[in-house]
C-alpha positions as CSV (number, residue, x, y, z in Angstrom):
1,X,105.9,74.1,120.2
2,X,108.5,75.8,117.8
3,X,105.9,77.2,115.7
4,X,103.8,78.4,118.9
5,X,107.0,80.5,120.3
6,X,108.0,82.1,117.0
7,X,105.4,82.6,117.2
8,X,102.7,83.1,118.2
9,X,101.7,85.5,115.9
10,X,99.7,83.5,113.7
11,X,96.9,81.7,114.8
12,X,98.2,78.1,115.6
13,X,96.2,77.0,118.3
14,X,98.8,75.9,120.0
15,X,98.9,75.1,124.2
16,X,101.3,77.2,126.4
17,X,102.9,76.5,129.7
18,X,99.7,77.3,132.1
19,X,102.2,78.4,135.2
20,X,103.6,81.6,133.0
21,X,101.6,83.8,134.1
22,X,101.8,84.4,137.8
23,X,105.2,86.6,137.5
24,X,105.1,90.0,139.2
25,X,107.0,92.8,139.4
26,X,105.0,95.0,142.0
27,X,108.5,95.7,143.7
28,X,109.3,98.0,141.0
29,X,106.4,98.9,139.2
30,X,103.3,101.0,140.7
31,X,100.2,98.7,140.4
32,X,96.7,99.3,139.5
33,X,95.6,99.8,142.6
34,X,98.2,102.5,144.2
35,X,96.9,104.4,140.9
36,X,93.4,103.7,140.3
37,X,91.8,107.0,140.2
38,X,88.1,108.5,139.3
39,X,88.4,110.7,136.2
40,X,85.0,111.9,137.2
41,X,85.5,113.4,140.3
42,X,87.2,116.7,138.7
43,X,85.2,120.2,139.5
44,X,83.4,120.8,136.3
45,X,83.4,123.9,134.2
46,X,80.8,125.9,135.2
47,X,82.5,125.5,138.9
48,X,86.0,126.2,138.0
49,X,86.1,128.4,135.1
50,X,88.5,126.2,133.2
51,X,87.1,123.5,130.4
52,X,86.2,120.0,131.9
53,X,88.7,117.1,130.8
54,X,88.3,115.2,127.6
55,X,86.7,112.0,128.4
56,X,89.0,109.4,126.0
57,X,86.9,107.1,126.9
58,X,84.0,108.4,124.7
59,X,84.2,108.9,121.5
60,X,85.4,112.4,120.4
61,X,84.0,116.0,119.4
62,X,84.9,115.2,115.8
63,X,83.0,113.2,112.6
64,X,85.1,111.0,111.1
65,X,86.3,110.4,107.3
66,X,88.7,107.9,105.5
67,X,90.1,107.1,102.1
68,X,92.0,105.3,100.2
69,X,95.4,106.0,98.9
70,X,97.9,103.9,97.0
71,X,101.6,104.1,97.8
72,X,104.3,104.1,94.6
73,X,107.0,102.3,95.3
74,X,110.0,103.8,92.6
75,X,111.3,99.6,91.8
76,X,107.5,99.3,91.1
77,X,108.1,95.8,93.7
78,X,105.6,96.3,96.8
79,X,102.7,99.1,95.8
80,X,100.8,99.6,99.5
81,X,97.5,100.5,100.5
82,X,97.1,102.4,103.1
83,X,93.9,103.9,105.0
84,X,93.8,107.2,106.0
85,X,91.3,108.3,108.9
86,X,90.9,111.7,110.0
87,X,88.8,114.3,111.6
88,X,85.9,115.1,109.0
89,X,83.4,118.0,108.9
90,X,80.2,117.7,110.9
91,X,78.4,117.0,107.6
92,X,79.9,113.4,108.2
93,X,78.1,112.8,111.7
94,X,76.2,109.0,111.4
95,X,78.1,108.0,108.7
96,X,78.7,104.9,108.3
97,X,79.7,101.9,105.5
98,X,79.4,98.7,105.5
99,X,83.2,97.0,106.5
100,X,83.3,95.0,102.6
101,X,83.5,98.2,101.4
102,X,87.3,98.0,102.5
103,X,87.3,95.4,99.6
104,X,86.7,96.6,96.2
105,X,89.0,94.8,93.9
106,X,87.8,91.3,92.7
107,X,88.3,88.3,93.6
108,X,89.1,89.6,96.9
109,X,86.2,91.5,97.4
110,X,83.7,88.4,96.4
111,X,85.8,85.9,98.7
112,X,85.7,88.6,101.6
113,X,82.2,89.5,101.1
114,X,81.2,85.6,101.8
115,X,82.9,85.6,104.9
116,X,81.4,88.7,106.2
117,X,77.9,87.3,105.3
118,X,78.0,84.5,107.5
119,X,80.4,86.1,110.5
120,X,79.1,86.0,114.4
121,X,77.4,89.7,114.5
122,X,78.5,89.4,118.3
123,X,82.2,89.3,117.0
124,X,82.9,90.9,113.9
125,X,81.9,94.6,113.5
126,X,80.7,95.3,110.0
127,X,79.4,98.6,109.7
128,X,82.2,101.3,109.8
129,X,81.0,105.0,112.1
130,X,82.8,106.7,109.4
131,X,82.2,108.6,105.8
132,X,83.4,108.0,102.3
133,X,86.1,110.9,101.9
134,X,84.2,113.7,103.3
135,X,86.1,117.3,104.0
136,X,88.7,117.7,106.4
137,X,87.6,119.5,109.4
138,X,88.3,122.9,109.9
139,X,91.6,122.6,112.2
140,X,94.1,124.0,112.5
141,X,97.5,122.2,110.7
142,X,99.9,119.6,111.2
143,X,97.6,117.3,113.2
144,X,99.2,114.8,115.7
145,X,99.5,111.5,113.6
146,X,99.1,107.6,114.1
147,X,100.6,104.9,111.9
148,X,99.2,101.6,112.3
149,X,100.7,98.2,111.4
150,X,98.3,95.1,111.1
151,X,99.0,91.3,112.5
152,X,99.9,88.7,110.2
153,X,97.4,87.8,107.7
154,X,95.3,90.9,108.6
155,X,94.6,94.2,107.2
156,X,95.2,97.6,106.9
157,X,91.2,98.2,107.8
158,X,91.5,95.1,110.9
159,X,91.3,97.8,113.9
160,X,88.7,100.3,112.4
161,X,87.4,101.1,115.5
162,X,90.7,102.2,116.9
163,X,91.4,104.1,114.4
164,X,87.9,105.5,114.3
165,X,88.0,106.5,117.6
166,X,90.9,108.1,117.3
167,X,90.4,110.1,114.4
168,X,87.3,111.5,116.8
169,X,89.5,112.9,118.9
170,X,91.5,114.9,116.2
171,X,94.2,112.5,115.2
172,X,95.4,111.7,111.8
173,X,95.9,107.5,111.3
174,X,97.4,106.0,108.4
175,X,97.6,102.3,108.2
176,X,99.3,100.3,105.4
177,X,98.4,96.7,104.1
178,X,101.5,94.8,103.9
179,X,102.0,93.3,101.2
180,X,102.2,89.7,101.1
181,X,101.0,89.4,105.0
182,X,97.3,90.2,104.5
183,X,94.3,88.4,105.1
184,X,93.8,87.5,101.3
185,X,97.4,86.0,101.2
186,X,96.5,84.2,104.6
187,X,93.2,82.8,102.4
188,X,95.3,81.7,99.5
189,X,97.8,79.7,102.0
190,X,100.4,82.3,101.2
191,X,101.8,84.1,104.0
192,X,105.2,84.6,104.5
193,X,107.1,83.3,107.4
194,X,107.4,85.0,110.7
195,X,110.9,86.1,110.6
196,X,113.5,88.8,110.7
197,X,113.3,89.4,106.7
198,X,109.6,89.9,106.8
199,X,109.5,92.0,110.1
200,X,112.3,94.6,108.3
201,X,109.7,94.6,105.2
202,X,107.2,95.6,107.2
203,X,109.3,98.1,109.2
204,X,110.0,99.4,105.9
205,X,106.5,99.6,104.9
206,X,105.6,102.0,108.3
207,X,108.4,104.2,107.9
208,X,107.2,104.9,104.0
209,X,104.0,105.6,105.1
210,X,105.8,108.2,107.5
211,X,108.1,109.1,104.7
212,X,104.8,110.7,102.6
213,X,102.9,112.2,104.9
214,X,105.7,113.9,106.2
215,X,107.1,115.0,103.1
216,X,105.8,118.5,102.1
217,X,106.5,117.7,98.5
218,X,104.3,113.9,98.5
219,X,102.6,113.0,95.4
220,X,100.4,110.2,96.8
221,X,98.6,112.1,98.9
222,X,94.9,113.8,98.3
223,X,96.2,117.6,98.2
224,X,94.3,118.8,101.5
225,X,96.6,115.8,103.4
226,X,100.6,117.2,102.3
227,X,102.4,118.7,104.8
228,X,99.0,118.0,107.5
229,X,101.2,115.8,109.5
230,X,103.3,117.0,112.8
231,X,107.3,115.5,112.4
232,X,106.8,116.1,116.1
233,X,103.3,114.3,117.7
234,X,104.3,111.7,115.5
235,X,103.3,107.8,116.7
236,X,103.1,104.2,115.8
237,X,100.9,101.3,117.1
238,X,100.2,97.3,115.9
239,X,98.8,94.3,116.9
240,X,100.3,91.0,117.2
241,X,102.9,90.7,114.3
242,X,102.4,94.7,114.0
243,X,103.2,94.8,117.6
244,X,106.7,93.3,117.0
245,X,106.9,95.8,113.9
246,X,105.9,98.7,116.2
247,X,109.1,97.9,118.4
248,X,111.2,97.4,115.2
249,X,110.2,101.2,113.8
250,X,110.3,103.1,117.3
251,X,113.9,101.2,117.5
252,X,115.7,102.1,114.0
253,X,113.4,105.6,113.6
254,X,113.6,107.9,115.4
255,X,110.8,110.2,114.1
256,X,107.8,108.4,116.4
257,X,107.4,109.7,119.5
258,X,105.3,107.1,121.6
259,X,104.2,103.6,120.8
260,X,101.5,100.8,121.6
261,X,102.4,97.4,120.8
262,X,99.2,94.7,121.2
263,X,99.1,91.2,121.9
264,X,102.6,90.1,121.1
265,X,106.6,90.5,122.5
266,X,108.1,92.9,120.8
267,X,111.7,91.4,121.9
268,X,111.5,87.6,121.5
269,X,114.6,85.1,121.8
270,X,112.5,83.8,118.5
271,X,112.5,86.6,116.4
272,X,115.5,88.7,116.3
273,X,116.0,92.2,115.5
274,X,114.4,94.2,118.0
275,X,115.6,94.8,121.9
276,X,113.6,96.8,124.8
277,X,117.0,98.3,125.5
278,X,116.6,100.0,122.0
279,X,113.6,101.5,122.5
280,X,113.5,105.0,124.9
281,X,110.0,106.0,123.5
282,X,107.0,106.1,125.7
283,X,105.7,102.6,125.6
284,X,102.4,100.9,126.1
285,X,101.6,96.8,126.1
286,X,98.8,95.0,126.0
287,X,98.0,91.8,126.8
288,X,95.4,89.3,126.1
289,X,95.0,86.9,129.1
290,X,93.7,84.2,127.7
291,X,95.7,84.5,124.5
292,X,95.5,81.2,122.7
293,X,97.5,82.1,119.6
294,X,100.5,83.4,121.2
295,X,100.0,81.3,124.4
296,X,101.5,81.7,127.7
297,X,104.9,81.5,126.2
298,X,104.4,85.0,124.4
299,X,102.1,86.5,127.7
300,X,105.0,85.8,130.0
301,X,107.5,87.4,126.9
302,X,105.4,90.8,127.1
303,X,105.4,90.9,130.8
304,X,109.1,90.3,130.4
305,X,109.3,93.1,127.7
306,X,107.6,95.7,130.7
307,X,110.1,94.5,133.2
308,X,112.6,95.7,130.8
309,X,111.3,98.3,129.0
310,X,112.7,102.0,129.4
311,X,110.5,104.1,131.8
312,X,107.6,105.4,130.7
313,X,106.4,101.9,130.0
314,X,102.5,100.5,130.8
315,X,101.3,96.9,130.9
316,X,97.4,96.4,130.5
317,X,96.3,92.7,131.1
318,X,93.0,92.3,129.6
319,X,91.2,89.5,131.7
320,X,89.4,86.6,129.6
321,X,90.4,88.2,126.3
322,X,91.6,86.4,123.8
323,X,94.5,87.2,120.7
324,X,91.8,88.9,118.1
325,X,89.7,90.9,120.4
326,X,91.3,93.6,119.1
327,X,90.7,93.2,115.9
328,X,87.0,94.2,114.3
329,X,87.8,90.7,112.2
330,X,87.1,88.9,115.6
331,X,85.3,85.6,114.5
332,X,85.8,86.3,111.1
333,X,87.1,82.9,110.2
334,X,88.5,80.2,111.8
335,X,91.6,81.8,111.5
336,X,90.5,84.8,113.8
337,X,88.8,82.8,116.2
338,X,90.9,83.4,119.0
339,X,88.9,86.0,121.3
340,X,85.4,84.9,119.4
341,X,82.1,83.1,122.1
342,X,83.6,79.7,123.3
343,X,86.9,79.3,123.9
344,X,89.1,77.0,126.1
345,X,91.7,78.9,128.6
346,X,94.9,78.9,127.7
347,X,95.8,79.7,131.3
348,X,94.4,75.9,132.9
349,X,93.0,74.6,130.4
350,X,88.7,75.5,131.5
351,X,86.3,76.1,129.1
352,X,85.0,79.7,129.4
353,X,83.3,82.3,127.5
354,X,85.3,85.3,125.7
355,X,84.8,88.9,126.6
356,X,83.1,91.1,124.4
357,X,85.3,92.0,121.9
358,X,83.1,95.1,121.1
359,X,83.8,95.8,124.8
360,X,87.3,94.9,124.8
361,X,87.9,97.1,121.8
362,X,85.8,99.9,123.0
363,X,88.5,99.5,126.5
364,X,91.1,99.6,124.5
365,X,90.4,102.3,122.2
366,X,89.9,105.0,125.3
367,X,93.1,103.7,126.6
368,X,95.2,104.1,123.5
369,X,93.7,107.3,123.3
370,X,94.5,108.9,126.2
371,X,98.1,107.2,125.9
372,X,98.8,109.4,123.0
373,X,97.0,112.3,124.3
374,X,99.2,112.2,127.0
375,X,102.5,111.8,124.9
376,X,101.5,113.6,122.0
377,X,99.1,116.0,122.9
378,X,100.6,117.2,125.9
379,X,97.0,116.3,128.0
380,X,98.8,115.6,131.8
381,X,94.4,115.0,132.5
382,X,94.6,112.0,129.8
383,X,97.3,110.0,132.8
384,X,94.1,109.6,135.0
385,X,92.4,108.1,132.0
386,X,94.7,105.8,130.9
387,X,95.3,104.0,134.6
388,X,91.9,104.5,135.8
389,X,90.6,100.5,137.3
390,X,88.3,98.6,135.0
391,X,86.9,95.3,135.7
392,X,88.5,93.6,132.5
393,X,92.1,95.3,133.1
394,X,94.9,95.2,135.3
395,X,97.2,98.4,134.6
396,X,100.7,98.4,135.9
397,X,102.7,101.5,135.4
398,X,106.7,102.6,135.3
């Protein structure tokens, strides 16, 4: 049980305590249905004269493009990766690549390309809505911006559609592969433990990647990309281990704005060095009901998080979802097979089917969308958005 509750982050398959779950806290909070509203009913354009409300639902009026870049480090000790999506020119509308192209260095990209080839198409996404390094669409500078951080044993490149979606909606996302914690180390039966000196790594990592593309003088950065980022619509998001790291950057930085942390605590009796009284940035959680990695244990730790979390703070339970719905690596391996076709509940214990993880992401995606839209952008429309009822969610709100 030690290894489930610290944690949780790694795919142990590990049982939780099935009578976690039931805590409420609809004294305090306002619930799902006091806010449930229709984002459709608004008087359209033609009939008001002003433009109609983004839908961040859908995807967004722009093409989208990534690259590449890699990150010097000075001591020449942790070189990153990191992906950078963005708003593209139209000329990149139906692009697409195929998800080992993510991979190109060998062996990596052989050992990743054989588990593609035989991954559940009904799971894992593996063709990207995005184009090679196309231009930069034709707006207007610094772009709101996104930093990412991955869960343990992932990849910079696990939540492409997030990201994707997005970028089509005019934000700039970077997200870094940490070294030592990706899915290649997780192959070779090399991760690093799930502690306090590897979360600060990987704090350190995000707040480089903020360090360059907000530094008007950066050298790793494609030239159109210096000084394209805004200091000040500036946020961070993670899932599962990169949901702990989000907490950990919008605590000891405090350049971020607004952050979404996915599928795992961010404080955790477990795993020191990060507290919800720390944190006074806009905050979103999400959690996977039937989460079978970090079990009930870590469900009733993120529900606990939202009790104590600073105001703004949202909690979106994702019914019949599992840990790696999230992630486009859904069903990947055995190691991502938490949220992929059969599963047993965590919760009592039934056998059951997963939700669609293309669904669940798709969900997801419009909601972190219109979370930042509404922190970052400024978009008071976006609120409607992100609290509006869905079958799979339950949104509570402070």
């Amino acid at each position: 049980m030690l290894i489930c509750a610290v944690f949780l982050l790694a795919a142990t398959g590990c049982k939780g305590d099935p009578e976690g779950g039931d805590e409420s806290t609809q004294d305090t909070e306002t619930t799902q249905s006091e806010t449930d509203l229709d984002v459709g009913e608004s008087e359209s354009e033609s009939e008001t004269g002003e433009p109609d409300p983004i839908s961040y639902t859908d995807p967004g009026e722009y093409s989208v493009g990534n690259l590449a870049i890699g990150l010097a480090d000075p001591d020449n000790e942790r070189v990153l990766r990191v992906e950078l999506w963005y708003p593209a020119t139209r000329a990149a509308a139906g692009a697409e690549q195929a998800l080992t192209d993510f991979v190109i260095d060998e062996p990596d990209a052989a050992s990743f390309a054989a588990l593609v080839d035989v991954a559940p198409a009904e799971c894992v996404r593996t063709q990207t809505a995005s184009a090679a390094a196309p231009e930069l669409a034709e707006i207007a500078g610094p772009w709101p911006t996104l930093v990412f951080s991955h869960c343990h044993g992932c990849a910079r490149f696990s939540s492409f559609s997030l990201a994707e979606h997005l970028a089509s909606h005019g934000f700039l996302v970077a997200a870094v592969d940490h070294a030592g914690s990706t899915v290649f180390d997780q192959l070779a039966d090399e991760l690093p433990p799930i502690d306090e000196a590897t979360l600060e790594l990987r704090r350190d990592d995000v707040m480089r990647v903020i360090d360059e593309l907000l530094d008007p003088a950066a050298t790793s950065l494609p030239d159109p990309f210096v000084g394209l980022a805004d200091g000040e619509r500036l946020g961070v998001f993670g899932h599962s281990f990169g949901s702990v790291t989000t907490g950990k950057v919008l605590q000891d930085d405090p350049r971020p704005r607004a952050g979404v942390a996915i599928a795992a605590p961010i404080e955790n009796p477990l795993l020191p060095g990060v507290t919800m009284a720390g944190i006074d940035e806009p905050l979103m959680l999400f959690v996977a009901v039937e989460d079978n990695s970090i079990t009930e244990f870590g469900n009733a730790a993120i529900r606990q998080n939202f009790t104590d979390a600073n105001a703004p703070a949202w909690k979106l339970e994702f019914a019949d979802t599992g840990h790696f719905a999230f992630s486009d690596l859904a069903g990947l391996s055995d190691y991502f097979s938490a949220g992929c076709g059969e599963g047993e509940r965590q919760t009592d214990g039934a056998p059951f089917t997963y939700a669609d993880p293309f669904a669940v992401r798709s969900l997801a995606a419009g909601r972190v969308a219109a979370f930042f839209a509404l922190h970052l952008l400024g978009d008071d429309e976006a609120l409607a958005q992100l609290e509006a009822g869905d079958p799979l969610l339950d949104v509570q709100s402070k």
